[in-house]
C-alpha positions as CSV (number, residue, x, y, z in Angstrom):
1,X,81.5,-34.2,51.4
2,X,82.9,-30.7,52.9
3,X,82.2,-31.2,56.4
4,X,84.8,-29.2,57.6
5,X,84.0,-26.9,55.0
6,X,80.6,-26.8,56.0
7,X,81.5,-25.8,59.0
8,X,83.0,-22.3,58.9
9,X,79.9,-21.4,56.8
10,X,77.6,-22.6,59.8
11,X,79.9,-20.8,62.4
12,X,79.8,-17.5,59.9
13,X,76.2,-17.5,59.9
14,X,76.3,-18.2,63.9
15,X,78.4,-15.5,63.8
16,X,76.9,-12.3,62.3
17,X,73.7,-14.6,60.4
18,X,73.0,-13.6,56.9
19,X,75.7,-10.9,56.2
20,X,78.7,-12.9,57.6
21,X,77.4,-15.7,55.4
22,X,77.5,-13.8,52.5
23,X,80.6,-11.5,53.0
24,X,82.2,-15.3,53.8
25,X,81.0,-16.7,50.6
26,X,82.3,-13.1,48.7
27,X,85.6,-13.6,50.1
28,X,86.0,-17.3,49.6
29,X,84.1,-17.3,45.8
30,X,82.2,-20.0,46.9
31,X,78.6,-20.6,48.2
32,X,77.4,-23.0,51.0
33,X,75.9,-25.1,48.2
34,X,79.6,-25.2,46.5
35,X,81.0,-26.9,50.0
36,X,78.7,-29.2,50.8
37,X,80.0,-31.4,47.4
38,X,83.5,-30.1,47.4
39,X,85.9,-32.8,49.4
40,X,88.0,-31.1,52.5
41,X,91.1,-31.1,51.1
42,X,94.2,-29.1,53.2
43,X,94.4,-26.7,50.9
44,X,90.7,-25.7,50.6
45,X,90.2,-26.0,54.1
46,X,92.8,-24.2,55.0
47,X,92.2,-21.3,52.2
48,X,88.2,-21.0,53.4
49,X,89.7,-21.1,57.4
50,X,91.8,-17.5,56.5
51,X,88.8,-16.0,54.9
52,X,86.6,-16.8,58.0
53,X,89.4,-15.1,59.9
54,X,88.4,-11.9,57.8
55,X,85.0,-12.5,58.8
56,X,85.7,-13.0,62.3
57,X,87.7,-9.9,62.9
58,X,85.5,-8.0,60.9
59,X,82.8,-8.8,63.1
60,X,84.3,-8.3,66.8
61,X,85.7,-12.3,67.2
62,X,89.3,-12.3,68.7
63,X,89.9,-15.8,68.4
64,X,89.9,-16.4,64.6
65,X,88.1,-19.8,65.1
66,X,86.4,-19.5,68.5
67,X,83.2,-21.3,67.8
68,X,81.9,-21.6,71.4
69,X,82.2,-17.4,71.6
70,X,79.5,-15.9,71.7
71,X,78.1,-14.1,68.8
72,X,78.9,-10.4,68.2
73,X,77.3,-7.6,66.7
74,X,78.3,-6.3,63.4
75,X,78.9,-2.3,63.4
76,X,75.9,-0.3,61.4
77,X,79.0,0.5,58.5
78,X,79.3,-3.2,58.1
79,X,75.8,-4.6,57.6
80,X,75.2,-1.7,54.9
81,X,78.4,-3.0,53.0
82,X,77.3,-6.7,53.3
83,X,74.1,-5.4,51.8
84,X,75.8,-4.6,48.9
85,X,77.0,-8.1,48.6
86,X,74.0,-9.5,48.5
87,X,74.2,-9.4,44.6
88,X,77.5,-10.7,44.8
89,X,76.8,-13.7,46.3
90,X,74.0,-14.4,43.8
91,X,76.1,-13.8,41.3
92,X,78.6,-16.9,42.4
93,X,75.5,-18.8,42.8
94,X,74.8,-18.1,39.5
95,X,77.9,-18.9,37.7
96,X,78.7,-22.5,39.6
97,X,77.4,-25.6,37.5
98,X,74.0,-24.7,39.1
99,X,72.7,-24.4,35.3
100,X,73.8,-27.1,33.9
101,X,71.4,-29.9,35.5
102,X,67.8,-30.9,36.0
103,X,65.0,-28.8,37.1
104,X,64.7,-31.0,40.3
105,X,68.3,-31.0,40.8
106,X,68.4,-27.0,40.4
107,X,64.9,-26.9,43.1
108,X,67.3,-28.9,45.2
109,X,70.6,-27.3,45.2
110,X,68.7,-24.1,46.0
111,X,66.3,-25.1,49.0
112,X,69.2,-26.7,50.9
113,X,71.2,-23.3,50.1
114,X,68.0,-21.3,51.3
115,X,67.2,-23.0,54.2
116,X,70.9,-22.5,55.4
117,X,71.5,-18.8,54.3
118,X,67.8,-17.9,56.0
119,X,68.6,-19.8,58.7
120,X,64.7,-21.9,58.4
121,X,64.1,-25.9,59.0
122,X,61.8,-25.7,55.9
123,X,62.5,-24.7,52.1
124,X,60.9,-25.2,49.2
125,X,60.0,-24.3,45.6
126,X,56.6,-25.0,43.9
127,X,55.0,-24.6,40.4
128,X,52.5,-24.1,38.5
129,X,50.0,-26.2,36.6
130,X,49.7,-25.4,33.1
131,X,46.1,-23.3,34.1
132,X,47.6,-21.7,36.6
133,X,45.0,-23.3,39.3
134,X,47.5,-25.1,41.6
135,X,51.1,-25.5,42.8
136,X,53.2,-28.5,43.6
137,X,55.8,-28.7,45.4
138,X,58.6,-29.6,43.2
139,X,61.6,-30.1,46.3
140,X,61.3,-29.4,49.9
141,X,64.4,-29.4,52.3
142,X,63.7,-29.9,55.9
143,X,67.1,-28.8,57.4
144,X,67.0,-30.3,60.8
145,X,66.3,-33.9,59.2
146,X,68.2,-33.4,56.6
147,X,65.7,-34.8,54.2
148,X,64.3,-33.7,50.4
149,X,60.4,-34.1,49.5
150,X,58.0,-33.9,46.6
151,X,54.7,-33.9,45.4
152,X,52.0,-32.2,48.0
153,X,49.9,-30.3,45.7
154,X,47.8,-26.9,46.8
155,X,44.6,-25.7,44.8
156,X,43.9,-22.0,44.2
157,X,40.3,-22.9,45.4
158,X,41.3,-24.0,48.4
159,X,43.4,-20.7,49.0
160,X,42.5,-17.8,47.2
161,X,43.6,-15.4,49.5
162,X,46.8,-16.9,49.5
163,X,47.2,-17.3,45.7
164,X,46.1,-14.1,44.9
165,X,48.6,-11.9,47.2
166,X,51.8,-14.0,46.1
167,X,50.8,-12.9,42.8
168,X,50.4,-9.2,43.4
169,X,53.6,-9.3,45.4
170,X,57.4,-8.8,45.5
171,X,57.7,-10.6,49.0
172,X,55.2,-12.5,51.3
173,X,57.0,-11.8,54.5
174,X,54.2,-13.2,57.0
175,X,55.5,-12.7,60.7
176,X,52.5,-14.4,62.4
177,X,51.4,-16.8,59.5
178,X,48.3,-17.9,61.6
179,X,47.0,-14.4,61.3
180,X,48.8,-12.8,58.4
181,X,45.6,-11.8,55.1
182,X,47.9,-13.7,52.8
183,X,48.7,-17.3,54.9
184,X,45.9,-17.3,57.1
185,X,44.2,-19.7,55.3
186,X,46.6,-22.2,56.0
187,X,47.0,-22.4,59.9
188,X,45.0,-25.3,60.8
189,X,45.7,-27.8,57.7
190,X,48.8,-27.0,57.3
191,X,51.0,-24.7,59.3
192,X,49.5,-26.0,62.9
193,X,50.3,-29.6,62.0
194,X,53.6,-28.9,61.4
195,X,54.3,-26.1,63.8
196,X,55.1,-23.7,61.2
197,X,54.9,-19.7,62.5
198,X,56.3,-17.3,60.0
199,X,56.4,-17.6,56.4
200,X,58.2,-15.7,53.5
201,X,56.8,-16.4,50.1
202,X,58.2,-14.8,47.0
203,X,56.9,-15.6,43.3
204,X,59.3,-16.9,40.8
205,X,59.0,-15.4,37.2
206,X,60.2,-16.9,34.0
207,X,59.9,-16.0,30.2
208,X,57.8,-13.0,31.7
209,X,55.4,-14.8,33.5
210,X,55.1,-16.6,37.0
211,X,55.5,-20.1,36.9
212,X,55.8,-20.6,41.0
213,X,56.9,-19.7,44.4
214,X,59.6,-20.1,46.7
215,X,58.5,-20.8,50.0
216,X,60.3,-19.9,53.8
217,X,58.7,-21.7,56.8
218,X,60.4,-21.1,60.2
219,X,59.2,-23.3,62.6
220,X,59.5,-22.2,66.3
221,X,59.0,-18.5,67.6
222,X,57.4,-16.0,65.4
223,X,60.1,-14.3,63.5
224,X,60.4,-10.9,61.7
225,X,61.4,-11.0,58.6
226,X,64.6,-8.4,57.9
227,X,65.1,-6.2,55.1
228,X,68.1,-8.6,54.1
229,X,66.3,-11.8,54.4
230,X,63.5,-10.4,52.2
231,X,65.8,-8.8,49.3
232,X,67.7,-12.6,49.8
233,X,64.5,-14.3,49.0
234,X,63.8,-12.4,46.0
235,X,67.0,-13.0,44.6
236,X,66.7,-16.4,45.0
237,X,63.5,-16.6,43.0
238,X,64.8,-14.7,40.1
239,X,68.0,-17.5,40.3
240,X,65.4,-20.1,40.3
241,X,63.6,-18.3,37.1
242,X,67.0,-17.9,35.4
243,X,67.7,-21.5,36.0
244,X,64.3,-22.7,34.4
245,X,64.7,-20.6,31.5
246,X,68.5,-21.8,30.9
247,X,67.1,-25.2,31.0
248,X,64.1,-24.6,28.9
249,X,67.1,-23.1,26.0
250,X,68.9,-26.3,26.2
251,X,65.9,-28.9,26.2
């Protein structure tokens, strides 16, 4: 396993959070999913530890690899070109073996890869039953134990409100999820219990329909949702719709 690897994408996102992870990942043509399976060899190491130099300069860091620094502000003409990249580092996400394995495997390759690009302790993707009247939760990454999860299963009847605003929209960015139209419903059973206090929900479409959802829970303060974060998310449930469908050609 990539620790060291690892490690200049967790210092990157410590760094300037989602747009030094991502101009990292663009420089390097590799994702945070890609180092967590690739072994630290010298010459990998040592070829992702000059891009995070880029990174660092870029964003204010003298020391090249000062991890206890603190964390600097990126300049207004740097966040809009990292913007850009968003795309870009969907697209390497895209053309890694991603595709070429189960749908579980896929669910949890991208919630591990989520919950450290979004910087959240809970990830997970959900879908549909065939009449459309509940989701299950196909993989859920809890960062901060490290841990992958199945099975819990929500009913539309149960959460109507809920159901019907992810379907009617592009992003469920839900600051205060206890009070939020759309989540509301789920404070005491479920977001309480677990001390969950924003969300950010996005449906996931495939062969022109939507089959599920991937879900964002931040745990902790109440946190507002960026621009970037939300346009992340997105991305990431078409990826998970591309991925079904791939698999759905090859079955």
């Amino acid at each position: 396993m990539g620790q060291q690897l690892v490690a200049f994408f967790d210092e990157a996102r410590k760094l300037g959070g989602l747009p030094a992870t991502i101009r990292l990942a663009t420089l390097a043509r590799i994702s945070s999913i890609d180092a967590r399976s690739m072994p630290d060899t010298t010459e990998s190491v040592q070829s992702l530890k000059r891009n995070f130099q880029i990174v660092a300069q870029e964003f204010g860091l003298k020391d090249s690899y000062a991890i206890e620094q603190t964390m600097h502000d990126s300049s207004e003409a740097i966040v809009k070109k990292l913007r850009k990249n968003i795309q870009v580092f969907s697209d390497i996400i895209a053309t890694q073996s991603l595709f070429n394995s189960d749908v579980k495997t896929i669910a949890g390759q991208i919630t591990s890869a989520i919950a450290d690009a979004v910087d959240v302790d809970r990830a997970s993707i959900w879908f549909y039953n065939d009449d459309q009247t509940a989701i299950e939760c196909i993989d859920l990454y809890e960062r901060s134990k490290n841990q992958h999860s199945a099975g819990v299963v929500l009913n539309k009847a149960d959460f109507p409100k809920y159901f019907q605003m992810i379907a009617n929209t592009r992003t469920l960015a839900a600051e205060d999820a206890h009070t939020h139209p759309g989540t509301a419903e789920f404070s005491e059973v479920y977001l309480k219990p677990l001390s969950i206090n924003s969300m950010l929900d996005v449906p996931i479409f495939a062969n022109g329909r939507m089959i599920g959802v991937v879900c964002h829970e931040h745990t902790g303060a109440k946190r507002k949702w960026t621009n970037d974060e939300e346009n992340f998310a997105y991305l990431m449930g078409n990826i998970v719709g591309l991925a079904i469908e791939r698999t759905q050609v090859d079955a």
